[in-house]
N, C-alpha and C positions, 0 to 999 in steps of 0.2 A: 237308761244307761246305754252307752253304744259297746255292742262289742265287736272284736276285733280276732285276728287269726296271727300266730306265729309257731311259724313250721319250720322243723330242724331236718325237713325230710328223713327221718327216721328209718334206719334199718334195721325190723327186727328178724329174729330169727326167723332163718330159713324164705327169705327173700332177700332181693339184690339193691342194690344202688341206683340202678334204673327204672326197677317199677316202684322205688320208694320215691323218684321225680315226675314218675307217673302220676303218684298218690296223691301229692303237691299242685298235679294239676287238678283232679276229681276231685280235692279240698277246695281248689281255688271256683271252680265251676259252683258246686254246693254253697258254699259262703257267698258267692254273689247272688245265689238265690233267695236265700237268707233274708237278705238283708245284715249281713256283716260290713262292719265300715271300711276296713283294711284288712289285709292282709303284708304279710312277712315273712322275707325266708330270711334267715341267719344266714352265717359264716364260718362254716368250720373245716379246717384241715387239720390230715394229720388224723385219720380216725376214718374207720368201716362201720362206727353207730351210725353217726350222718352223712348225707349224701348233700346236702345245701351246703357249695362249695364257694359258688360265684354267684350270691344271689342277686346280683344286679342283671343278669343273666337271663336268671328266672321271672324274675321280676317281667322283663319286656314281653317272654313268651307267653306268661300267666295274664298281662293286661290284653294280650290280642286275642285271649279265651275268653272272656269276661267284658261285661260291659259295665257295670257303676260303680265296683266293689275298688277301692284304692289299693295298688300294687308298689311296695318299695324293701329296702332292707333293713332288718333288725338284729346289725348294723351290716355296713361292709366297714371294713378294718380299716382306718384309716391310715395305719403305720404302715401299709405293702403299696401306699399305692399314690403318684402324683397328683397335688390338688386340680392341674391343670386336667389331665385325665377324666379323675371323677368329675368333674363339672360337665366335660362333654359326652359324657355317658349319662348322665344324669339332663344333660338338656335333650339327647336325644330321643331318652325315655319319654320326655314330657311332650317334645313335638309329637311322639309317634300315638299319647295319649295325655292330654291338657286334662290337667285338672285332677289326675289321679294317680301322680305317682310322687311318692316319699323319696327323700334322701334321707335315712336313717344310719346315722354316723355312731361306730363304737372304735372306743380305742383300748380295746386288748388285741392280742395277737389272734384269737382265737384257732391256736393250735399251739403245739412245741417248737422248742426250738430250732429243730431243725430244719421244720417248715417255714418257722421264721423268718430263718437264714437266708432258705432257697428261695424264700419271695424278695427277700433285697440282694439277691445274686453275690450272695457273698457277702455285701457289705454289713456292718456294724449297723444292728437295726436303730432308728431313731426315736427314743422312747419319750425327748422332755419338749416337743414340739408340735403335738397332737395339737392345741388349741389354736398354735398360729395358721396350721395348715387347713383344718376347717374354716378360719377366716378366709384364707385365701380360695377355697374351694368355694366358700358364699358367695364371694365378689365374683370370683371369676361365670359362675353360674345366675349372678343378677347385672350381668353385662358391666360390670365396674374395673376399676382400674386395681390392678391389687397392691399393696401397700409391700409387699414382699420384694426386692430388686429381681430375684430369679424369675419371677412372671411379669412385671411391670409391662414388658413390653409382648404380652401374649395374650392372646382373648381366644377365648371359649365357642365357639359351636357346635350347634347351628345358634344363632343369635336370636334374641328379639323371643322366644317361646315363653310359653305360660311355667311360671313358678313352681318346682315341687317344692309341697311341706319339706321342711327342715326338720329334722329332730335331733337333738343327742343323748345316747343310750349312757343309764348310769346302772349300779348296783347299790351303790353305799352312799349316794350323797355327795361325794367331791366335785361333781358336774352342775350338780342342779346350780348356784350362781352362776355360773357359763353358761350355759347352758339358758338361763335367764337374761343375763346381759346380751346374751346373743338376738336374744328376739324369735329364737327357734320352742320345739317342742320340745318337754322332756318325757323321758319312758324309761321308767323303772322297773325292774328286773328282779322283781320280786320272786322268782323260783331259783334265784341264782343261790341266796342266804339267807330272804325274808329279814333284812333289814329295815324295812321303810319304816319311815316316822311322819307324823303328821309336821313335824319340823324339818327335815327334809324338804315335801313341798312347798312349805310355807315360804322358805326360801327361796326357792326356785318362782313363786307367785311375786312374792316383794323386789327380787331384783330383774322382774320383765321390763323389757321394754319393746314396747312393739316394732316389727322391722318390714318390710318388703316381703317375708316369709311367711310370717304370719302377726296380724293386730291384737290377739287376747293369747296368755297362758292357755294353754295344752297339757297334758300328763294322761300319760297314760301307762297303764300298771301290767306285767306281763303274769300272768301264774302259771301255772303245772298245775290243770285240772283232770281229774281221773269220776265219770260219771257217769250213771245206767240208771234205768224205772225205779230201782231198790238199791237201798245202801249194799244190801248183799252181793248184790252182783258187781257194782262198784266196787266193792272192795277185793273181789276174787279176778278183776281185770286190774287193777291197781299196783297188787301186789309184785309180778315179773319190773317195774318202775322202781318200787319200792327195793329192790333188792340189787336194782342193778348198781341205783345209787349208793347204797351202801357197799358194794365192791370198788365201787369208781372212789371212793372214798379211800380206799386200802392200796391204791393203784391197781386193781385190776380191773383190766377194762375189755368190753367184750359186748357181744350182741346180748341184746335182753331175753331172756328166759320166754317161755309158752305161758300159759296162765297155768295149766297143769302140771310143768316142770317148777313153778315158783309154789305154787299149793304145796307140794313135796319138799319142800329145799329146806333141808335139814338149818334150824336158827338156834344161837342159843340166846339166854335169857339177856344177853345185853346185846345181839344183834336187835331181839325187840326192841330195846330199847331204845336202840339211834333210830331205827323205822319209826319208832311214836314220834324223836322228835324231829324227825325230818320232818314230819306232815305237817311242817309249820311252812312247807316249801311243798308239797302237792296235797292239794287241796282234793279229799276222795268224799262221796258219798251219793244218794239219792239227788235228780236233775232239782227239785224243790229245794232242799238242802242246800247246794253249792248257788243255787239262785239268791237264797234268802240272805246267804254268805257275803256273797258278791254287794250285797247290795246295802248291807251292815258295813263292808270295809267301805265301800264309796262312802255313804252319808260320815263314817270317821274319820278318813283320810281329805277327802274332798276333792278327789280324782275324775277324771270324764270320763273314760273309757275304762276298759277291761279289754283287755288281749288273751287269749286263751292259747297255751299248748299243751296239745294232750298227744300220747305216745300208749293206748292200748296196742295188743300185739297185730290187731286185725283190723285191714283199710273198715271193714264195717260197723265196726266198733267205734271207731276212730271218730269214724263222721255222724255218729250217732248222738258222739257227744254233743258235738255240734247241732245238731239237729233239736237234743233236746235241750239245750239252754238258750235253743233261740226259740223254741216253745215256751220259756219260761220268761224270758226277759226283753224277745223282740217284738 
């Protein structure tokens, strides 16, 4: 199984925004040691949990740290931003590292609204045109003419560079045929709601057809894994996650708890109970466990990869996860 990294650069308590893109880089360093296949920074505004704001951004600085580990985003938003744009950020990612960098396209806002807003300066954001504008970001980024009038007569550089993979992020399903017809990759988001179906993919497998991006179907699954030697210990770094989602749930949103302020955090008996059934969206237990896991959902779903984001409170934790699931399955 290959796995893979996606990082929300995370701010937990009582650290800053800056050593949490620090973190992003000492993840991205680790993972290419690995043996990890990619890596990913999201997209988030509008919010002091994450600090992965512009990860196209990160994305270039983390490939000139790193040498064979693939660096792109999951996603950057395509509603804030011109297809003509993204093409030449996206080809000049590629000149500056061939062969290893993603265009990972999501179309949510990935913020509120009125970061929304401020990213289309005002204007009325564009919500029912997300698919023609990744056409047009394809073309323009495989030197073609784009079918669009607004760009017909504008091309993309620097020209002529090596391809990044395509992907298009989904949560529920409504992409995977686009996403298929496209000829791109899909990557499902399985900690967003734990949706996937094996008929999800299926679809996304039946309506590929290979493109300039990439010749065979792709998929790949993103989780919320929380992991240590022992279920025990896993569970008691797990927990500050477990709790924070359940407030993010109520809208109250805020930095995530310590391990020990979460151990304490007064629950009542149906707080338990949305945390049991959240865990169908983070995946906690022994590095064994969540390997044997991993690898029961692969042979059922019939996915390539596994993407892993994990949010313990402590960079050493963090990477440990990592460390031990690539003992288990790299």
């Amino acid at each position: 199984m290959r796995l893979s990294i996606l990082d929300q650069a995370p701010v937990t308590k009582g650290n800053t925004a800056a050593g949490a893109m620090k973190k992003a880089e000492e993840l991205a360093v680790l993972g290419d040691e690995l043996g990890y296949h990619r890596m990913w920074m999201a997209e988030h505004h509008a919010t002091n949990t994450f600090a992965s704001s512009a990860p196209e951004v990160a994305a270039g600085y983390l490939a000139a740290k790193t040498k064979n580990i693939r660096l792109g985003t999951g996603g950057v938003m395509l509603m804030h931003y011109s297809p003509l744009k993204l093409a030449e950020v996206f080809k000049t990612l590629s000149a500056f590292a061939p062969g290893r960098i993603d265009f990972g396209v999501g179309r949510a806002p990935g913020g509120d609204n009125y970061s929304t807003y401020a990213l289309s300066e005002g204007r009325q954001p564009m919500f029912h045109n997300m698919y023609e504008k990744f056409d047009t970001a394809l073309q323009l980024i495989n030197d073609e003419v784009p079918e669009d009038d607004l760009y017909k007569k504008s091309i993309a550089t620097p020209a002529q560079v090596t391809l990044p993979e395509a992907w298009l992020l989904g949560s529920t399903g409504n992409s995977a045929v686009q996403a298929g017809r496209r000829g791109v990759g899909y990557s499902f988001a399985q900690f967003f709601n734990g949706e996937m179906t094996k008929e999800i993919l299926e679809v996304y497998k039946k309506n590929f057809q290979p493109s300039a991006f990439m010749e065979k179907p792709q998929i790949n699954v993103s989780y919320m894994v929380t992991t240590a030697e022992t279920k025990e210990e896993a569970e008691y770094e797990a927990k500050p996650q477990d709790i924070w989602r359940l407030l993010f749930m109520r809208g109250q949103f805020g930095a995530t708890l310590t391990p020990e302020e979460a151990r304490d955090y007064p629950l009542t008996e149906m707080d338990r109970m949305i945390i049991k059934e959240n865990r169908k969206i983070h995946l906690v237990g022994s590095a064994k466990e969540i390997a044997t896991l991993l690898q029961e959902e692969q042979a059922h779903y019939g996915f390539d990869e596994a993407m892993i984001c994990s949010i313990p409170h402590t960079q050493e934790k963090r990477l440990d996860v990592y460390r031990l699931l690539a003992r288990e399955l790299l």
